[in-house]
N, C-alpha and C positions, 0 to 999 in steps of 0.2 A: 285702823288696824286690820291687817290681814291675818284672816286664820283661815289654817289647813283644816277642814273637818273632817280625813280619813288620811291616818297614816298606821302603816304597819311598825310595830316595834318588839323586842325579846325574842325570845326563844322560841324555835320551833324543833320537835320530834320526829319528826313524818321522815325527814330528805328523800322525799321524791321530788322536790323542787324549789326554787326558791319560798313558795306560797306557806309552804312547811316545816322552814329552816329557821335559822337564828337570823333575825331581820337588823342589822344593825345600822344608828344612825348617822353614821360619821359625813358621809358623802352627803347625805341628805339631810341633812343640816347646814352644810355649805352651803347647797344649792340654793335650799329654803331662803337665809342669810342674804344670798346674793340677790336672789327676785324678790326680796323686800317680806317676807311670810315673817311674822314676829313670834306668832304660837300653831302649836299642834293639836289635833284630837290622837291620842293613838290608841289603840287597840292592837290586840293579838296578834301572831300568826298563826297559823293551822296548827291543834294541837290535842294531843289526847287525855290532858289534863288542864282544863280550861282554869279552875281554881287557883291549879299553878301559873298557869302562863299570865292571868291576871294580878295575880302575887308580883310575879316581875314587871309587869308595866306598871304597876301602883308604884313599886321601887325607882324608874326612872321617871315618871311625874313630879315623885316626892322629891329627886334632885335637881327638878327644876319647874316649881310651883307657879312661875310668872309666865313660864313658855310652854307649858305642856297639859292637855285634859285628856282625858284620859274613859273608855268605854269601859264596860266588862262586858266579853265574850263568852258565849252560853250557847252550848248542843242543845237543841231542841228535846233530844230525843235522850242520850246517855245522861242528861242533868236532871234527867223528870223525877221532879219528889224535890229538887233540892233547891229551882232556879232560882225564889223567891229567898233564899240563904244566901247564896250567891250573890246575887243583888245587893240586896242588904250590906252585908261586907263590903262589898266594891263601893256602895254609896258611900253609905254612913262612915265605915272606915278609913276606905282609901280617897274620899270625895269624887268619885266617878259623878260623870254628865252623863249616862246613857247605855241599853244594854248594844249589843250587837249578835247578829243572828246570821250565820250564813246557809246557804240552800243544799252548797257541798256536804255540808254537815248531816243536815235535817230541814225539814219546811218548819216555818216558824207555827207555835202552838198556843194555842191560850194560855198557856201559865205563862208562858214569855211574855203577853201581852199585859193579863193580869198583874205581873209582876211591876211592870213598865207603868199598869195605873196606880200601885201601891205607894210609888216611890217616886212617882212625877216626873218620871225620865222619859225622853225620844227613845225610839225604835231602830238604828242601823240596822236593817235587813236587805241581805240581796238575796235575790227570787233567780238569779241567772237564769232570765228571761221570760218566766212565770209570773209576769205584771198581773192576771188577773186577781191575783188574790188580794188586791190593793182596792176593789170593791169588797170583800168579807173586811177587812180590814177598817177601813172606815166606816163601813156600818154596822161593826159589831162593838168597836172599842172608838167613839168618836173623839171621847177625853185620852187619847193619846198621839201624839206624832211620829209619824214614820217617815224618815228618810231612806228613799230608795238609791241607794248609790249607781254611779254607772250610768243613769237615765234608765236603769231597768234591767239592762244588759254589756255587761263585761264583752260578752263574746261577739259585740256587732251587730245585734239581732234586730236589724231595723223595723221589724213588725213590730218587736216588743217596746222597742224607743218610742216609735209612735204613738203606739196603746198606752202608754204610760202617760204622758203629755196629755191625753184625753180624762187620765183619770188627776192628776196634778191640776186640770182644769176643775172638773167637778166637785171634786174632793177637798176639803179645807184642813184633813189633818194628812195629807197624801203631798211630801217633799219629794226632792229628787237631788242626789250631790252630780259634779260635772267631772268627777275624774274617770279618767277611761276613755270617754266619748270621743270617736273618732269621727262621725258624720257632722260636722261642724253644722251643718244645715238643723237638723232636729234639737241642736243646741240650740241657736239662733229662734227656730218656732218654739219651744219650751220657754222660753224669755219672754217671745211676743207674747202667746196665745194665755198662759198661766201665768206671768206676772214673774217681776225679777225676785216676790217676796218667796215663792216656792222650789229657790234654786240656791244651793250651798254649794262654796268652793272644795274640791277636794284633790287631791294629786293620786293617789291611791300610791303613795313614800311607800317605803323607800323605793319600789322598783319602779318608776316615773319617776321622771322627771321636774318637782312642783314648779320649779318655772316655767317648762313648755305647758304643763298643764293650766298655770295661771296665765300665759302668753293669749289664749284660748277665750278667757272670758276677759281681758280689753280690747279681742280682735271684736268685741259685740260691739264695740262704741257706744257701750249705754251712756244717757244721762249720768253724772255722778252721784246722787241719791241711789238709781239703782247698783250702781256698780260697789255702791257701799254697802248693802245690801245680801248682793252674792259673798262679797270677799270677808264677812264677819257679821255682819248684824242679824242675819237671819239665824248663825248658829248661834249667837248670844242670845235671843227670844228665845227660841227654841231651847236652849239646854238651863233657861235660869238666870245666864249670869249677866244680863242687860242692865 
């Protein structure tokens, strides 16, 4: 089974840009369909009421329970007092797999983490590009998992790709998803060096493409144990549902 571990879904507020807007799946569900993806994680898009925006991805999970998991998206910083309610909700409620924390937003914070050890959920965090904090991270909250999407960085940051793959090495609660990654090389050593079990498929949907993004990790010609690995089993460990 192939699963997407980051897709954007619902409503966004912002329109300064796609990242912000109303993410919808129609296209990207085709595609998905077409390159064999049977389920989604999805999560947010950029939003100034995160409570809400996760109200509506709970709503389209909940219309398709076999093909969709579903995050809850949390500001670090405008949620403070409330993330671990939040949470709560999303798990217990809507059965969310995991919080999600972006850097656009805020840097991620202990009660995020906190929250994450409450409730035995992974960590979706992007640092766009700020990998270091992926040592406080594992050595402050060892009993949780964090997946760093992007290899680290969105924007290309081949320092910080690097630096990440060193700490994905060191590190036993420190993942990384492969959407975005456009230096197919640091993909390629992130497999070697860290092991296919520290690497999750993601397309970063709708606005990728999940098949070129999936195209990307059979260009590794793993083994097939690992390659089963990246494309679901690593997110089924990680979020419980193994």
């Amino acid at each position: 089974m192939i699963i997407d571990c980051h897709c954007h879904a619902g409503p966004g507020d912002g329109l300064s840009g796609p990242w912000d807007s109303n993410a919808g799946l129609g296209r990207y569900l085709r595609r998905a369909r077409a390159a064999g993806i049977e389920r989604s994680a999805l999560l947010a898009t950029f939003h100034s009421d995160y409570a809400r925006a996760n109200a509506e991805v709970a709503r389209l999970a909940a219309a398709r329970p076999k093909q969709f998991y579903a995050y809850a998206f949390v500001h670090a910083v405008r949620d403070r007092g409330r993330i671990a309610a939040m949470v709560r909700t999303a798990v217990q409620d809507y059965g969310f797999i995991g919080i999600k924390v972006h850097r656009h937003d805020a840097r991620i914070s202990g009660e995020v983490c906190q929250a994450a050890r409450v409730f035995g959920v992974p960590v979706l965090y992007d640092p766009m590009g700020e990998v270091a904090v992926a040592e406080l991270l594992a050595a402050q909250y060892p009993d949780v998992n964090f997946i760093i999407p992007h290899l680290g960085s969105f924007g290309d940051d081949w320092a910080a790709q690097l630096a990440l793959i060193d700490h994905l090495v060191r590190h036993k609660n420190i993942y990384a998803d492969s959407s975005g990654v456009r230096r197919f090389d640091l993909l390629e050593q992130a497999v070697r060096r860290a092991g296919a079990h520290k690497m999750l498929f993601g397309s970063d949907g709708p606005w990728l493409h999940p098949g070129l993004e999936l195209e990307k990790i059979r260009l590794l010609h793993l083994p097939e144990s690992d390659e089963r690995l990246i494309l679901g089993e690593n997110f089924m460990r990680l979020t419980g549902q193994a």
